[in-house]
N, C-alpha and C positions, 0 to 999 in steps of 0.2 A: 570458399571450401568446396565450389563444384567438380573438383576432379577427386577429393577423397571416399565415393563409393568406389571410382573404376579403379584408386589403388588400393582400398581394402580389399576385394572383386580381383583383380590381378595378384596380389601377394596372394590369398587365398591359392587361384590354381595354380601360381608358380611352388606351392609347398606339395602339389600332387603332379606335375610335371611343367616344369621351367623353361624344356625348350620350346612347348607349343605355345605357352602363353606366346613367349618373344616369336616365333615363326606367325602365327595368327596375328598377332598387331601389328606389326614389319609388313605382312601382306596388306593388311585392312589401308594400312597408311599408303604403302606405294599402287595400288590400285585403285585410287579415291576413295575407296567406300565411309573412310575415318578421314576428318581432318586434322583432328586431336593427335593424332600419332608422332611422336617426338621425329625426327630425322634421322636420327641415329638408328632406331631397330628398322627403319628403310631402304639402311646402306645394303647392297649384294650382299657383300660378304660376311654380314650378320645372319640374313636369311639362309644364306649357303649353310654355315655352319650352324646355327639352329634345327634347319633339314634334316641334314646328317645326324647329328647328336637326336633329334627325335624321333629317328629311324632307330637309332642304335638303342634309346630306350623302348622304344616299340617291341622290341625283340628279347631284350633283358629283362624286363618287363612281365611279360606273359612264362619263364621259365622257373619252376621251383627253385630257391634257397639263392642262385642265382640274385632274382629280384630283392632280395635283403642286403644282398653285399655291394649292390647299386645303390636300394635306400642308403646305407651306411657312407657309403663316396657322398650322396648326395645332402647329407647329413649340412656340411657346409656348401654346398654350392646352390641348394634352392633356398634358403633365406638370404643369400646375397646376392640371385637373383629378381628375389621379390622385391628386396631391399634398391635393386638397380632403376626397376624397371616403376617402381614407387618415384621414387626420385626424379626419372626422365619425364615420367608424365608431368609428375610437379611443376618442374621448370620449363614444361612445354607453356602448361597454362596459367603461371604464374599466381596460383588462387591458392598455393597452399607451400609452406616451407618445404624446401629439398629434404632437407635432415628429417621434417616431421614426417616427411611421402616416406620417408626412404626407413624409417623405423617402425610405420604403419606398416608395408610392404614387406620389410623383413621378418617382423614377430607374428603376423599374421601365415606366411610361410613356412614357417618356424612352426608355429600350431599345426597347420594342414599337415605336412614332411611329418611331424609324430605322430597323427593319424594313421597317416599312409603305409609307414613301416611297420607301425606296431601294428594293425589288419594286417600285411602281410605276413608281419610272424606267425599270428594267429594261425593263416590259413594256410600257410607250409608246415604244423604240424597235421594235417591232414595229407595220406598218400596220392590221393588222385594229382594232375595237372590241372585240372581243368577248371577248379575255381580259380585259379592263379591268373587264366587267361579269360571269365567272364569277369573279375574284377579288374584285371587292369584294360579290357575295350570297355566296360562301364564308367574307366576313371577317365581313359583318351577324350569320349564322349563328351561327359560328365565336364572337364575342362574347354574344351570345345564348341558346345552348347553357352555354356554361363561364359567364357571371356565373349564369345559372338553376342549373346544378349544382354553383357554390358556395354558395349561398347552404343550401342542405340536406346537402354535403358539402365544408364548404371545406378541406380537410386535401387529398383526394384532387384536387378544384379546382385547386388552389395547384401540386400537384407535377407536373398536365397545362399547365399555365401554362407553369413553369418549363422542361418540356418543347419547348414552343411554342418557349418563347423563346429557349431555345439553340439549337434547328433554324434558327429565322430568321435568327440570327445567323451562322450558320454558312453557311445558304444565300446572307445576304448577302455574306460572301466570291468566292462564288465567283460573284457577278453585276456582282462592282466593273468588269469592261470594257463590262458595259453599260452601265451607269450612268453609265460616264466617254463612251460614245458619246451617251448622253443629253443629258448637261451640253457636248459638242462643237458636237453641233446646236441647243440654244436660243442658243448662244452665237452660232453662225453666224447663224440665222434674226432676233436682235435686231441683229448687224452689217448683213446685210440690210435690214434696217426704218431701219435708220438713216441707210444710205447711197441707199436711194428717198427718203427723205425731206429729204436734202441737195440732190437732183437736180431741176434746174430743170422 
């Protein structure tokens, strides 16, 4: 079971952004610094597109209402990211079942990704930019930092994780009246759009 902190630790950031986990381990593995690193996320053309796709959330990211219609795409693509990249490490080190990596790494992403969004809604009902964009260089970081420090201590990784993730879960209790002000006004602002658009 020695590779299930770094895929509880990886499902984790892949539920707050999925390309960097896979670009940071893709890296770690093709520059030596990892031995553990599957082959697969070392191929180029993983790295390529991971790059790109984490430039592009870099940017979607940091922009009001913007970054919800992102979390919302990503709704399905970072638990099946987590869920992937669970699984490859699995089979790398053979110490823990594919299917079991790969359902740790998924539901654990699955958790973070409802964090992520639901703070984001939160904090797009506030007018300013600018929390938009110290929380999401807080998350880049935030993912950045913990995949880097599992990957040489994933035991201690795993339990900062775990950490994270019951705080955000907790903190997203107590943000549900935003969130429900959030979901008031897209709702209003598409009735809006649809009643100008009835109007001769």
């Amino acid at each position: 079971m020695s590779v299930l902190p770094l895929v509880f630790t990886s499902g984790w950031a892949s539920g707050v952004n999925a390309y960097a986990v896979v670009l940071l381990l893709g890296l770690f593995g093709a520059t030596g610094v990892a031995d553990d690193v599957p082959q697969t996320l070392q191929r180029p053309e993983v790295l390529i597109v991971a790059g790109a796709l984490f430039l592009c959330e870099a940017v979607a990211d940091k922009i009001p209402y913007v970054d919800s219609l992102w979390d919302s795409v990503h709704t399905v693509v970072r638990p099946l990211a987590g869920a992937w990249v669970g699984a490859l490490l699995a089979g790398q080190s053979g110490s823990l079942s594919d299917v079991a990596a790969g359902l740790i790494g998924g539901s654990t992403a699955l958790a973070s990704h409802a964090v992520k969004a639901g703070t984001r809604m939160a904090v797009n009902t506030s007018p300013e930019p600018f929390s938009n964009i110290a929380l999401s260089l807080a998350e880049d970081l935030g993912v950045g930092g913990i995949v880097t420090f599992a990957v040489f201590h994933p035991e201690a990784a795993a339990v900062i994780a775990a950490v994270l993730l019951a705080g955000g879960l907790a903190t997203l209790l107590f943000l549900v009246s935003r969130i429900r002000r959030f979901l008031r006004r897209r709702a209003q602002r598409r009735e809006e759009r649809r009643l100008a658009s009835r109007a001769p």
